[in-house]
LUMVORO-497169 format. One line per 2 residues: number of its first residue (from 1); their letters; for each residue y negated, x negated, z of N, C-alpha, C, O. Coordinates in nm, 3 decimals, always signed. Layout:
BEGIN
NUM	a	Y X Z Y X Z Y X Z Y X Z ~ ...;
REM end
This chain:
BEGIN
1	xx	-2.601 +3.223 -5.001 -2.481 +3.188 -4.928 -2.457 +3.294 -4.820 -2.549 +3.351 -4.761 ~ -2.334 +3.315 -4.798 -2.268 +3.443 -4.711 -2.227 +3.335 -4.626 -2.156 +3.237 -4.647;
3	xx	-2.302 +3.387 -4.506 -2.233 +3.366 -4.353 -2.092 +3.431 -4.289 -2.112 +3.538 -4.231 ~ -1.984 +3.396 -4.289 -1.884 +3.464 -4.233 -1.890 +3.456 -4.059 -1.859 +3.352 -4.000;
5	xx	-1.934 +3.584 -3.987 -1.848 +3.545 -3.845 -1.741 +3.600 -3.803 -1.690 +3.700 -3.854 ~ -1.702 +3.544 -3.716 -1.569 +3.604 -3.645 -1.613 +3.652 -3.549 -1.682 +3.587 -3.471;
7	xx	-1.575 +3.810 -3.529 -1.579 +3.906 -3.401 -1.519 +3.855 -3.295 -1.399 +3.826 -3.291 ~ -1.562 +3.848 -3.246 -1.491 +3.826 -3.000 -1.418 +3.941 -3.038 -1.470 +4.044 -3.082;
9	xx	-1.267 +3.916 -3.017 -1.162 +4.005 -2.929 -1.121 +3.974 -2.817 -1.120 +3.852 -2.801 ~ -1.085 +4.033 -2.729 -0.967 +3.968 -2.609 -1.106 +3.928 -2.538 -1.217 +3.977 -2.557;
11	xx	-1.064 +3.820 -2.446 -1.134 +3.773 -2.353 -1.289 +3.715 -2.408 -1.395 +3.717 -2.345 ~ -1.266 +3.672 -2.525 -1.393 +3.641 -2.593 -1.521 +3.738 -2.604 -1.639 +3.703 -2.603;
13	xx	-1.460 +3.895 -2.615 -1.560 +4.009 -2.584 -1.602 +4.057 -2.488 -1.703 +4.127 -2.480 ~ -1.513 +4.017 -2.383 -1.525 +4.075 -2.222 -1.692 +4.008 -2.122 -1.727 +3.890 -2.112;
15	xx	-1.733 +4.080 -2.089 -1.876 +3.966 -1.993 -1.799 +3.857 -1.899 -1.684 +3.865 -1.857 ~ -1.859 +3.793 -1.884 -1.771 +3.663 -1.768 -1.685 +3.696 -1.661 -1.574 +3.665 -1.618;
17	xx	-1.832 +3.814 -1.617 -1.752 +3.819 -1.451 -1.614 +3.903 -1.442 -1.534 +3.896 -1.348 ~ -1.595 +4.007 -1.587 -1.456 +4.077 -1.589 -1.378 +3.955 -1.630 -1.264 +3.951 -1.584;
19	xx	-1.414 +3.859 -1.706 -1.240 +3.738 -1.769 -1.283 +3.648 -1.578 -1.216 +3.544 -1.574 ~ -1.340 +3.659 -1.484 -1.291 +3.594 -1.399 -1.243 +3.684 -1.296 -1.201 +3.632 -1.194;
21	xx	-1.243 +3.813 -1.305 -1.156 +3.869 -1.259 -1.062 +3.918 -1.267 -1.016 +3.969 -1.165 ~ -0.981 +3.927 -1.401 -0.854 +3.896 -1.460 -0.819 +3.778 -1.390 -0.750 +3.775 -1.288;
23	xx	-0.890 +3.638 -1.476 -0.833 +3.523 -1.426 -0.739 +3.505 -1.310 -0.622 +3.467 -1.310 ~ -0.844 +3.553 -1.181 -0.806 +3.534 -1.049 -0.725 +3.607 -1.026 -0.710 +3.609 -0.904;
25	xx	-0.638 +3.695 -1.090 -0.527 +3.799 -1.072 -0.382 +3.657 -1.057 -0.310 +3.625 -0.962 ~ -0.391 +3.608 -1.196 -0.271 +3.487 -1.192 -0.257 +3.423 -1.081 -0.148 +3.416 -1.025;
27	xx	-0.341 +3.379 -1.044 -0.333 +3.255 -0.871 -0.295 +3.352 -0.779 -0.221 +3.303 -0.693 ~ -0.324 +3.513 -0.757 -0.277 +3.582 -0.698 -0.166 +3.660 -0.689 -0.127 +3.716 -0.586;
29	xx	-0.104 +3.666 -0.819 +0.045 +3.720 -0.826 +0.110 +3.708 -0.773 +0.182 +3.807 -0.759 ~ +0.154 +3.564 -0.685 +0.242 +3.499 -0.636 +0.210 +3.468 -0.480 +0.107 +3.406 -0.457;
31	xx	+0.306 +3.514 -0.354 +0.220 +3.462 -0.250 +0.283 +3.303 -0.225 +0.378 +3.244 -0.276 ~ +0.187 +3.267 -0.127 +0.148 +3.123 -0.142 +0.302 +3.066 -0.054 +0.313 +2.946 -0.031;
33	xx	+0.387 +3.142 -0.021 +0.481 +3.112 +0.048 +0.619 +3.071 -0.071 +0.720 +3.008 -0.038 ~ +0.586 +3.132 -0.233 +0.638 +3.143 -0.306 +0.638 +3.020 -0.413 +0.719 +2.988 -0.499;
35	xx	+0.505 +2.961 -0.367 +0.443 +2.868 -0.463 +0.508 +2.731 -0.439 +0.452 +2.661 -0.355 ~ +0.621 +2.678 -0.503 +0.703 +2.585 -0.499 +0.639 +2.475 -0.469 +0.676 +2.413 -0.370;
37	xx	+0.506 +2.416 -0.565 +0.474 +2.287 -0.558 +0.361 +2.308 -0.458 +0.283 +2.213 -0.454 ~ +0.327 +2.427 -0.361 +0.273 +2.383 -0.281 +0.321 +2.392 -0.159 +0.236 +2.372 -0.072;
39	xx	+0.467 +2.424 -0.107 +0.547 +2.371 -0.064 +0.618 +2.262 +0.018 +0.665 +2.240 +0.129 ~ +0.589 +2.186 -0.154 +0.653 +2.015 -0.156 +0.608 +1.938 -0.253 +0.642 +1.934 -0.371;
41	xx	+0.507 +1.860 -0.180 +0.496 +1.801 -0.298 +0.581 +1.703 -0.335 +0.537 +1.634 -0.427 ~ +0.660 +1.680 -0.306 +0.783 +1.557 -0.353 +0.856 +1.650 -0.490 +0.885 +1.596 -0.596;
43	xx	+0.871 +1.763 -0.469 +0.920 +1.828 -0.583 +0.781 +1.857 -0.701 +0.814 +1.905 -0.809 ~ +0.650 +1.831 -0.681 +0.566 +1.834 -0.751 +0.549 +1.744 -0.820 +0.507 +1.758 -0.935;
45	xx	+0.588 +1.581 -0.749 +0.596 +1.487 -0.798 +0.674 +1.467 -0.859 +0.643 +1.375 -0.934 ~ +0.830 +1.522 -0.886 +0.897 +1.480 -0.933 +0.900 +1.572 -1.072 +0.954 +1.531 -1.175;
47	xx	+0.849 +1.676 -1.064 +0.812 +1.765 -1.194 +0.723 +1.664 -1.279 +0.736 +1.643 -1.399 ~ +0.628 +1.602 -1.189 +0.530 +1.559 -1.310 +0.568 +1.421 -1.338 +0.522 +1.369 -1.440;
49	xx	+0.654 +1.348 -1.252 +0.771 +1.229 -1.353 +0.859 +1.272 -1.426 +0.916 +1.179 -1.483 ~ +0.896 +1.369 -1.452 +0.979 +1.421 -1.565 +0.874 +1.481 -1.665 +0.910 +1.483 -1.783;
51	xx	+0.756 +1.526 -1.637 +0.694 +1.571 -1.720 +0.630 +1.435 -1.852 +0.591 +1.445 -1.969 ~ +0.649 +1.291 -1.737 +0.594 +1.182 -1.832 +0.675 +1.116 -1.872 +0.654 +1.028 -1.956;
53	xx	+0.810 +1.146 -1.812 +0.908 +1.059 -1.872 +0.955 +1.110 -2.026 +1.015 +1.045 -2.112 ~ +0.906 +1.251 -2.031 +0.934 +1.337 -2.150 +0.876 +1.275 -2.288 +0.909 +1.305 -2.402;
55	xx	+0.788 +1.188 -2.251 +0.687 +1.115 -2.359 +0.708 +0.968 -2.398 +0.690 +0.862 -2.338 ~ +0.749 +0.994 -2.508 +0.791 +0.777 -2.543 +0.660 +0.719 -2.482 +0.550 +0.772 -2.466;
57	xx	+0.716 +0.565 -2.445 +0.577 +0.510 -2.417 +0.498 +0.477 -2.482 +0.399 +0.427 -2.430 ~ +0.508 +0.492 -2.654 +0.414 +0.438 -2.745 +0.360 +0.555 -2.757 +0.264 +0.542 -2.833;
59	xx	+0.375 +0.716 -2.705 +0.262 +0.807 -2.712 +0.215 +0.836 -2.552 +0.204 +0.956 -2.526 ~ +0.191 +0.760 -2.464 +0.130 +0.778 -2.353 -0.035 +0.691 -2.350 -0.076 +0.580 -2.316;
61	xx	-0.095 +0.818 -2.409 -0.213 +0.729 -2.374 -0.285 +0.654 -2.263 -0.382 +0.584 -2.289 ~ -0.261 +0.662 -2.199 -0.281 +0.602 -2.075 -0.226 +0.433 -2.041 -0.282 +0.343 -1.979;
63	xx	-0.118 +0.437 -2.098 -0.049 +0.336 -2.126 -0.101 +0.223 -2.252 -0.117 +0.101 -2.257 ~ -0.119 +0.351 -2.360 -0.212 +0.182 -2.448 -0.381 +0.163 -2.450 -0.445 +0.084 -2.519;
65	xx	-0.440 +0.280 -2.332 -0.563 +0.229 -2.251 -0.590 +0.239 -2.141 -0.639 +0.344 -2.100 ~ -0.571 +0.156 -2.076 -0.601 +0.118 -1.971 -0.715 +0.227 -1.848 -0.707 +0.302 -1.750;
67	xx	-0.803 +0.172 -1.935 -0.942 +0.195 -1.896 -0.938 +0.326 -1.935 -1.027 +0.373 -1.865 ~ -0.892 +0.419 -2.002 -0.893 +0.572 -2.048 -0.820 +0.628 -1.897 -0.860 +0.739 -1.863;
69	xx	-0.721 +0.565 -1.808 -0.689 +0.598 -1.704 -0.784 +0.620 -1.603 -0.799 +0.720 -1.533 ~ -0.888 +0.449 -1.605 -0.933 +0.430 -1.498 -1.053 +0.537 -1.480 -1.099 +0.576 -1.374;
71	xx	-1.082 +0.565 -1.580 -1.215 +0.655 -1.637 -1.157 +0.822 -1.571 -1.236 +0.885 -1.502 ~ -1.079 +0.854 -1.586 -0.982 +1.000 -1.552 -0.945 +1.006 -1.393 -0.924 +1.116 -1.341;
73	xx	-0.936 +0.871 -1.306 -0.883 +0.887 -1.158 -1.059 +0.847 -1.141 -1.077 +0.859 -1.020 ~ -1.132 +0.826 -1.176 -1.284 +0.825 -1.142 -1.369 +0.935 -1.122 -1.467 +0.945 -1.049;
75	xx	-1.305 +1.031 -1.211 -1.375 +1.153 -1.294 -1.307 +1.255 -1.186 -1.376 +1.335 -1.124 ~ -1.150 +1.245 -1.168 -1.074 +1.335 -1.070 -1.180 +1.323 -0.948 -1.248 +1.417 -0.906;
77	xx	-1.180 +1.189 -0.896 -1.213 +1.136 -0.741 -1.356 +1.217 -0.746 -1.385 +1.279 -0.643 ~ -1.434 +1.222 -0.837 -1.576 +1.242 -0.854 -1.549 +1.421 -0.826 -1.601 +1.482 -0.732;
79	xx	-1.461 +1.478 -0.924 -1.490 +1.631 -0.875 -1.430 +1.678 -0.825 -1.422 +1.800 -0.838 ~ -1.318 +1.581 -0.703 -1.281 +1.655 -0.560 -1.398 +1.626 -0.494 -1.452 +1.733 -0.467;
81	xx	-1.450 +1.551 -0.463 -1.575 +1.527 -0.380 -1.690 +1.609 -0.417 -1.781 +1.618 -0.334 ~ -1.697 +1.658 -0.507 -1.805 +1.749 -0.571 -1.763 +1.935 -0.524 -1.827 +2.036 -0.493;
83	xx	-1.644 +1.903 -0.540 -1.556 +2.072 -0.514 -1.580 +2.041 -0.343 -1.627 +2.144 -0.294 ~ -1.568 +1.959 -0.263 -1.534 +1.975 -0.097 -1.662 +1.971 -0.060 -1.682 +2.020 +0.052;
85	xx	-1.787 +1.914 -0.138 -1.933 +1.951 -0.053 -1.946 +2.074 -0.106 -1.993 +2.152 -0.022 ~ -1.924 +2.122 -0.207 -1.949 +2.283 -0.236 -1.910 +2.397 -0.170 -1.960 +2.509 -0.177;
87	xx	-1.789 +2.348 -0.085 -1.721 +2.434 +0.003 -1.815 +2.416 +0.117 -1.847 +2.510 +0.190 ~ -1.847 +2.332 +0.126 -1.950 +2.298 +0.282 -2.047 +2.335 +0.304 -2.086 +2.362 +0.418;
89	xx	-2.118 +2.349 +0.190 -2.259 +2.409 +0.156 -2.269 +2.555 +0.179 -2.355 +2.586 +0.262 ~ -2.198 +2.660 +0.121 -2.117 +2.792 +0.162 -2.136 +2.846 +0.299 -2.075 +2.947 +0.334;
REM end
């Protein structure tokens, strides 16, 4: 039996620390005075109610589980608190 692999192109070939220094080019393109939703967030909010209103409610998962929500604002809450002692530690 013949093994086929697929070669890394693009970012897949690059070592880490060059695709995170690309990366960090995007968040920097823009200065932060430019950055709409951080701004306002009332206009952030209202992007991301149009972003869910875009979705019937019989494909909002969240909507036909419950608990798939509660599990996701647990998981959020868990790694802001994980990201703000990391900053502290620093």
């Amino acid at each position: 039996m013949v093994e086929l692999m697929k070669s890394k192109r693009g970012f897949a070939s690059m070592d880490p620390e060059k695709r995170r220094e690309i990366a960090s080019m995007g968040g920097k393109s823009v200065p932060a005075e430019k950055r709409s939703f951080s701004q306002s967030s009332s206009l952030a909010a209202r992007a991301g109610r149009k972003g869910g209103q875009s979705v019937g409610p019989t494909n909002r998962s969240f909507s036909k589980d419950p608990s798939l929500a509660a599990k996701a604002g647990a998981k959020g809450g868990r790694a802001s608190h994980q990201a703000r002692n990391f900053k502290l530690a620093d």
